[in-house]
N, C-alpha and C positions, 0 to 999 in steps of 0.2 A: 478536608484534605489539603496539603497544603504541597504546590504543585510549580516545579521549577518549569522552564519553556527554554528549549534550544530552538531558534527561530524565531524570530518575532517580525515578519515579513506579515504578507494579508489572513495567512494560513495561522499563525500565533497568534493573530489579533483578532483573529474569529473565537479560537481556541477560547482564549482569553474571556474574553463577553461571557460564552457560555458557560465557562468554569466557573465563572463569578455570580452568573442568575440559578447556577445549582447549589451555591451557598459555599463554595471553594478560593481558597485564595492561592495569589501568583508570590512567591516568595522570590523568586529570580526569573529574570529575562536575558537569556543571552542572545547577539546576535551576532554577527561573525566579526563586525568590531569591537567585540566588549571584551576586554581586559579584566577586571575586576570584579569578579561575584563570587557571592555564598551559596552553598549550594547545604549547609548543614541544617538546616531548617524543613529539606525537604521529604515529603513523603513519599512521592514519586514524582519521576520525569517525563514529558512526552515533547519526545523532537523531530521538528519538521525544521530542519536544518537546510542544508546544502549539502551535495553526495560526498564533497571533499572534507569534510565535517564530522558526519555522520559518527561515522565508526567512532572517532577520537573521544568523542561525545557519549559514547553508548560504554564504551571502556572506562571513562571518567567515572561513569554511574557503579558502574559494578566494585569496583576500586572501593568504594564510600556509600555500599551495600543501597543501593537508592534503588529501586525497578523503575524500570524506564519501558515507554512504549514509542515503538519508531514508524515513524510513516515517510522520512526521508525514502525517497528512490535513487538509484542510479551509484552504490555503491557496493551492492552484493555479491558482487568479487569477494568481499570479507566476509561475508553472513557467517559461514561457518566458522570462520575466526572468531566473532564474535558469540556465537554459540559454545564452543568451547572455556573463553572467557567468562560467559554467564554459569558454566556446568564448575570451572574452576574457583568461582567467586563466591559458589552456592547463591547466585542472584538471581533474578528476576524479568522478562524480556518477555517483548512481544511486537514483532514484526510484521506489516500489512501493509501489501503495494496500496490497498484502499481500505478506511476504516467505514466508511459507508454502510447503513444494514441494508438498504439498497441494493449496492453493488456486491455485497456476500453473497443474498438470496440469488444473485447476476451470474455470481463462479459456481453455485452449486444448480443453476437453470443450465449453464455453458456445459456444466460434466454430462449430466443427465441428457443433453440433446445432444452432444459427441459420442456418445456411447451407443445413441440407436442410430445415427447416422453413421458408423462404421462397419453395418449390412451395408449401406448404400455408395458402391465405389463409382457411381457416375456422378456424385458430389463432391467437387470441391472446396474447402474451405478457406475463409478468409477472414481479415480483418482489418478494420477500421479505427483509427481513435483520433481526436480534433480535443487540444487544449490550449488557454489561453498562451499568450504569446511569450509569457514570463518563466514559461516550465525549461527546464534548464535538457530533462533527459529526453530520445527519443528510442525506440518506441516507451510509452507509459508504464509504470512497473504493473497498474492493473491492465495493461495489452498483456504486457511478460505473464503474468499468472491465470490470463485466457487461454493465451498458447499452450501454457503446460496444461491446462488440465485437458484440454483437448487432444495433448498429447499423449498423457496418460490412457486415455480410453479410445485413441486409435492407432492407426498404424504410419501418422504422422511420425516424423522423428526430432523436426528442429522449426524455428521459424529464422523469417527474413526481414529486416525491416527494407518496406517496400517494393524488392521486387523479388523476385526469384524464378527462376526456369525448372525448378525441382517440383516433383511430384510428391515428394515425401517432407518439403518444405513449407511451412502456414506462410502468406505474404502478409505482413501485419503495416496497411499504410497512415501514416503518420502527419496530421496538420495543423498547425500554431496558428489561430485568428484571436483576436483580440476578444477579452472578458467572455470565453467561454469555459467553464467551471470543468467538463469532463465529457466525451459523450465515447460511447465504446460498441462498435456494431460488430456483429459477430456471421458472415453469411455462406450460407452453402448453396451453391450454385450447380444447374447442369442446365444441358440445352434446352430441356423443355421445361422448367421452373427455379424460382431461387427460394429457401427460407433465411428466415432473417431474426435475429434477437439482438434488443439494441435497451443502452441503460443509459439516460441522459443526466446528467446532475443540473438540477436548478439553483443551487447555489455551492456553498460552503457550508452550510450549517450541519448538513450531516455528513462531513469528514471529520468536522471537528467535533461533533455531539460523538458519533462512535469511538473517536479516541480519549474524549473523557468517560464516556462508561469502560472503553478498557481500561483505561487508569483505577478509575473505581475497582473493578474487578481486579485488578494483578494485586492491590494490598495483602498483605500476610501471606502471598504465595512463593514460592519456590519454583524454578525452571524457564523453561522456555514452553511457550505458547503462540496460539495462531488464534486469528478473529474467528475460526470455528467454534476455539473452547469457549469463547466469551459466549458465544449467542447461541451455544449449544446447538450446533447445527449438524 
């Protein structure tokens, strides 16, 4: 498979390695100073860009029929622009605040325990996420995709990044220390106990292993898709 990269920051250059020890090659590198590249040779694309990027980059793909898989955060203001895009191009997309199989098993652990803690209104809900110090958005797009599904299965309605005086609002707090990969606590609290579910990443290896099997996976496909359909979950 032969596989362009928007981004070639720590996050591309992980990608990269393991693209290559699965027998895959890099046909282009872009990174936000690159001017000149080919993008005809490729099979599909996976970009972990910049939020400012993003879109332009995911537009570019559909344009010159490429399927592209996005793991940029912090620009989905456009997602459904770009969904329309992908449905107008008859392309190929697949968007995920986190590619991790990890942290899937994490969003479909988060639903399933929102769902029976919405009998229990002396619990309140919260949340935590701590990344290293170079991530550009705050809260994490996989904070954003804890919220919602917790949203979905209670009578939560929004979140806050970190603080809020609403009852019907998730406080999601948010901390940048150096060379830590991802950790995402998720806690419900009342006076007389707290429970807790939490998903730490030990490195990079499975953000970027997950976004080359969905690469693998979206060939000869059509539409839009989510890390659900890849891992059948």
């Amino acid at each position: 498979m032969n596989i362009a990269l928007f981004g070639y920051g720590k996050m591309g250059k992980t990608i990269e390695r393991i693209a290559l020890e699965r027998g895959h090659v890099i046909v282009a590198k872009v990174d936000v100073n690159t001017v000149d590249y080919d993008l005809s040779k490729a099979d599909v694309a996976i970009d972990f860009s910049v939020p400012n990027e993003a879109f332009k980059n995911i537009n570019k793909c559909f344009n010159k029929n490429i399927p592209i898989v996005s793991g940029t955060t912090g620009w989905l203001d456009k997602y459904n622009e770009a969904v329309a895009s992908c449905k107008l191009n008859n392309g190929a997309f697949i968007y995920a605040s986190n590619y991790s199989l990890g942290v899937n098993l994490f969003f479909e652990l988060n639903k399933q325990l929102a769902k029976m803690m919405n009998k229990f209104k002396t619990y309140k809900v919260s949340m935590e996420e701590v990344h290293h110090s170079q991530k550009l958005d705050a809260p994490s797009g996989t904070a954003i995709t804890l919220a919602e599904g917790v949203i979905e299965q209670t009578t939560n309605k929004n979140w806050s990044l970190n603080v809020t005086n609403d009852e019907k609002t998730i406080p999601i707090l948010s901390k940048r220390i150096d060379k830590v990969p991802g950790t995402h606590v998720v806690v419900y609290n009342s006076i007389v106990d707290e429970i807790e579910i939490k998903h730490t990443a030990h490195n990079r290896d499975g953000f970027a292993l997950g976004a080359i099997i969905a690469a693998e996976w979206l060939q000869n496909k059509k539409g839009v898709f989510k890390m659900k359909d890849v891992l059948g979950l």
